[in-house]
C-alpha positions in Angstrom: 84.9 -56.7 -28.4 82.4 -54.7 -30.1 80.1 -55.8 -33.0 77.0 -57.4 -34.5 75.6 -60.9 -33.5 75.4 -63.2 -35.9 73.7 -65.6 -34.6 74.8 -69.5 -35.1 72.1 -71.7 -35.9 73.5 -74.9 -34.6 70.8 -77.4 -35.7 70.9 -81.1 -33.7 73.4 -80.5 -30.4 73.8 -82.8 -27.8 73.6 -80.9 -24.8 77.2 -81.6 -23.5 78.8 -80.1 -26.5 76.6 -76.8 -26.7 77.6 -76.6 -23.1 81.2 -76.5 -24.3 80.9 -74.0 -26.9 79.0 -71.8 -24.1 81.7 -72.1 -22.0 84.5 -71.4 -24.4 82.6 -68.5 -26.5 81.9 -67.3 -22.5 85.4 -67.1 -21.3 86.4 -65.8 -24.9 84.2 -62.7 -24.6 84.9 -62.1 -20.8 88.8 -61.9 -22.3 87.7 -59.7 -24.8 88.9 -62.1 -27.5 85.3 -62.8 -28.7 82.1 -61.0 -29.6 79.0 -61.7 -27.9 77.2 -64.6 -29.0 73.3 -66.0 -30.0 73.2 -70.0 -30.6 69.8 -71.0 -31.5 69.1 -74.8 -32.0 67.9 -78.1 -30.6 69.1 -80.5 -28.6 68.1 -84.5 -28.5 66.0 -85.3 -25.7 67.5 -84.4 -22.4 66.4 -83.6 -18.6 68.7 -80.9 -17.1 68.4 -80.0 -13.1 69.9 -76.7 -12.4 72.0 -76.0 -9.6 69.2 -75.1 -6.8 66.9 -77.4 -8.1 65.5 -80.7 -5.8 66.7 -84.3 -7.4 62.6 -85.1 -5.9 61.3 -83.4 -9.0 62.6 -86.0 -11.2 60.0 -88.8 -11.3 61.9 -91.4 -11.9 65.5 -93.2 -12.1 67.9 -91.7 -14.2 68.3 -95.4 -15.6 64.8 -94.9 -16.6 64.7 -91.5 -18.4 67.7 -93.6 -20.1 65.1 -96.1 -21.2 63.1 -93.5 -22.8 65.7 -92.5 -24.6 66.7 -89.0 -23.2 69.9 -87.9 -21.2 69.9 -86.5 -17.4 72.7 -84.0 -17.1 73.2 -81.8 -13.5 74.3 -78.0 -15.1 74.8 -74.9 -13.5 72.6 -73.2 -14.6 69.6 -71.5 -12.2 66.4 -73.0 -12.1 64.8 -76.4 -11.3 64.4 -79.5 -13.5 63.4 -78.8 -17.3 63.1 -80.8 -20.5 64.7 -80.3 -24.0 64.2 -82.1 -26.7 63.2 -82.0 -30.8 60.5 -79.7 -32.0 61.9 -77.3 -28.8 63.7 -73.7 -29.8 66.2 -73.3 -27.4 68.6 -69.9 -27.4 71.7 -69.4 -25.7 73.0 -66.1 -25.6 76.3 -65.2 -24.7 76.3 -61.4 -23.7 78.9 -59.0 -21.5 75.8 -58.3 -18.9 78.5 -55.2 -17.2 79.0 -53.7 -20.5 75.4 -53.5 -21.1 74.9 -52.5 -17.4 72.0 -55.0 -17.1 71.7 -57.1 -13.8 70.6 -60.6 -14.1 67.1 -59.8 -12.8 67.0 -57.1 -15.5 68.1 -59.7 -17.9 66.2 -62.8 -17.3 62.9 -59.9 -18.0 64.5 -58.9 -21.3 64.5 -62.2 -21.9 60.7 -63.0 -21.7 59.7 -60.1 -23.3 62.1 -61.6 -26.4 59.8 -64.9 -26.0 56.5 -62.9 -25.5 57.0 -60.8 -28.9 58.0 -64.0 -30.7 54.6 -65.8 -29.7 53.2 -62.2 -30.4 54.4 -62.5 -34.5 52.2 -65.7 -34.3 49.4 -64.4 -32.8 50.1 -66.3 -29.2 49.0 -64.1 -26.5 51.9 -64.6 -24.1 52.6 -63.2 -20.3 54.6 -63.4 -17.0 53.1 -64.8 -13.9 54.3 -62.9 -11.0 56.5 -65.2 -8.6 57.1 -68.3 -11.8 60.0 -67.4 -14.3 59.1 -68.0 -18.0 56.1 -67.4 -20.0 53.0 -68.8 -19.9 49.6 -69.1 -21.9 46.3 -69.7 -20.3 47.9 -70.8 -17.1 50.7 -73.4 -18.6 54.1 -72.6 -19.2 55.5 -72.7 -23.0 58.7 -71.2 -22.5 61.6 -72.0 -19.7 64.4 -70.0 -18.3 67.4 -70.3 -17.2 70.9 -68.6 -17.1 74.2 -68.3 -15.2 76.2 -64.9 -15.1 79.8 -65.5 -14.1 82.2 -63.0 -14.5 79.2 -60.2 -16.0 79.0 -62.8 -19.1 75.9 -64.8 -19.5 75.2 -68.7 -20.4 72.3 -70.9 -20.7 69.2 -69.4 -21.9 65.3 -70.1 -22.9 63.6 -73.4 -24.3 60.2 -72.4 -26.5 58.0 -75.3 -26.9 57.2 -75.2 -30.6 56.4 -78.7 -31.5 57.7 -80.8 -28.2 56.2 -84.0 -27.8 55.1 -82.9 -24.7 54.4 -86.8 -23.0 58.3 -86.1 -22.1 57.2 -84.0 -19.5 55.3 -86.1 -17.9 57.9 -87.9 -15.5 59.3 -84.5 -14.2 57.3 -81.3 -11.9 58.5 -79.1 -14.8 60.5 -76.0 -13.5 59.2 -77.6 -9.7 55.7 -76.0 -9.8 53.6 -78.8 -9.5 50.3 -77.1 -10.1 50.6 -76.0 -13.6 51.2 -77.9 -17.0 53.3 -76.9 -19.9 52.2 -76.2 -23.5 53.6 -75.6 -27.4 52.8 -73.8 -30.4 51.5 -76.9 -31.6 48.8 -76.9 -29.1 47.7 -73.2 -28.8 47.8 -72.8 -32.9 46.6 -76.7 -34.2 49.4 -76.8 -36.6 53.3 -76.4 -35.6 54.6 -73.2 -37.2 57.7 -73.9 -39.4 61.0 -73.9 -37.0 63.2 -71.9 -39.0 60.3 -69.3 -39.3 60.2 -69.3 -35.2 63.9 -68.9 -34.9 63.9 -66.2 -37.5 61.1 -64.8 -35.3 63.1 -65.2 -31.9 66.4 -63.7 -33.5 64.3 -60.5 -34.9 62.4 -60.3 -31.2 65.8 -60.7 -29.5 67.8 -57.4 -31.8 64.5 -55.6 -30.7 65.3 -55.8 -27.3 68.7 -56.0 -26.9 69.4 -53.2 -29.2 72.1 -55.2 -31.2 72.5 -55.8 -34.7 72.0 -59.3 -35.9 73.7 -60.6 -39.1 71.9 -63.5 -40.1 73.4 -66.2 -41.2 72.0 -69.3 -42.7 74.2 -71.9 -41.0 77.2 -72.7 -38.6 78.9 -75.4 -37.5 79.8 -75.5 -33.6 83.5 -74.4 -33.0 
């Protein structure tokens, strides 16, 4: 099924339930029932360890992270132990990858050029570093990737660190590279950007690149 994206701007999701609707909006579109899909929103704090990534990069007991307050969810998604959490954009796209005739390598590069432009709009001077997924500023990492293709659909997506608390990384190797730290807007500007003006900046930055059309959409509920 054919069509503009309107994106759903989910607001406060647990991660288990954005998880669901990724799955069912996912099966929906590899059916054909479905359009593709953007969800942009935030998620209460939560560790996530992908499928590849090593259990050692979690600092501490699960029972602890519980302590802090945040969740620790195992997800099959790629990648190695991350972070999510208030003040975070995080975007899930849902896209038929074969239809588009993009590859997940392909894809996960679209991706950070999305992120790169939207630092771009707010005068962040964003890049890749050769061999470490994401993007990165003066040598720390403000956005994190990663996605699952099954069945030439796409799931899971990209965390930008806007106004993170970024203390919550401290008990993880972020991503498993241990020499490098993470950043936010906050940091690199002195003063968080407005979130809704960053998602409208990511959603803009994402129909660039994608070549889709984008009906924006002030709200939606998850369904």
């Amino acid at each position: 099924m054919t069509g503009p994206i309107e994106p759903d701007r989910l607001g406060l999701v647990r991660y288990d339930e954005a998880f669901a609707w990724q799955q069912a909006r996912a099966d929906a579109v590899r059916a054909g029932t479905a359009r593709e899909a953007l969800a942009v929103l935030q998620h209460p704090p939560v560790y996530t360890l992908g499928m590849r990534g090593e259990r050692r990069h979690v600092l501490v007991t699960p029972e602890a992270l519980a302590e802090r307050g945040a969740d620790f969810v195992m997800t099959d998604r790629g990648g190695d132990v991350t972070f999510h959490g208030p003040g975070q954009l995080v975007a899930y796209p849902i896209l038929d990858l074969r239809r588009r005739d993009l590859g997940p390598a392909t894809y996960v590069r679209m991706l950070e050029v999305v992120l790169i432009e939207t630092l771009a709009h707010f005068s962040i001077a964003a890049c890749r570093v050769s061999g470490r997924p994401g993007v990165w500023v003066e040598g720390a990492k403000v956005a994190a990737l990663g996605v699952r293709v099954r069945g030439g659909v796409s799931t899971h997506g990209v965390a930008l660190n806007v106004s993170t608390d970024l203390a919550w990384f401290d008990v993880i190797v972020p991503c498993g590279i241990a020499d490098a730290g993470v950043t936010s807007m906050e940091r690199l500007l002195g003063v968080a950007p407005p979130h809704q003006t960053v998602e409208d900046a990511f959603i803009e930055a994402f129909a660039r690149v994608f070549e889709v059309r984008v009906a924006h959409l002030d709200a939606a509920e998850v369904a």
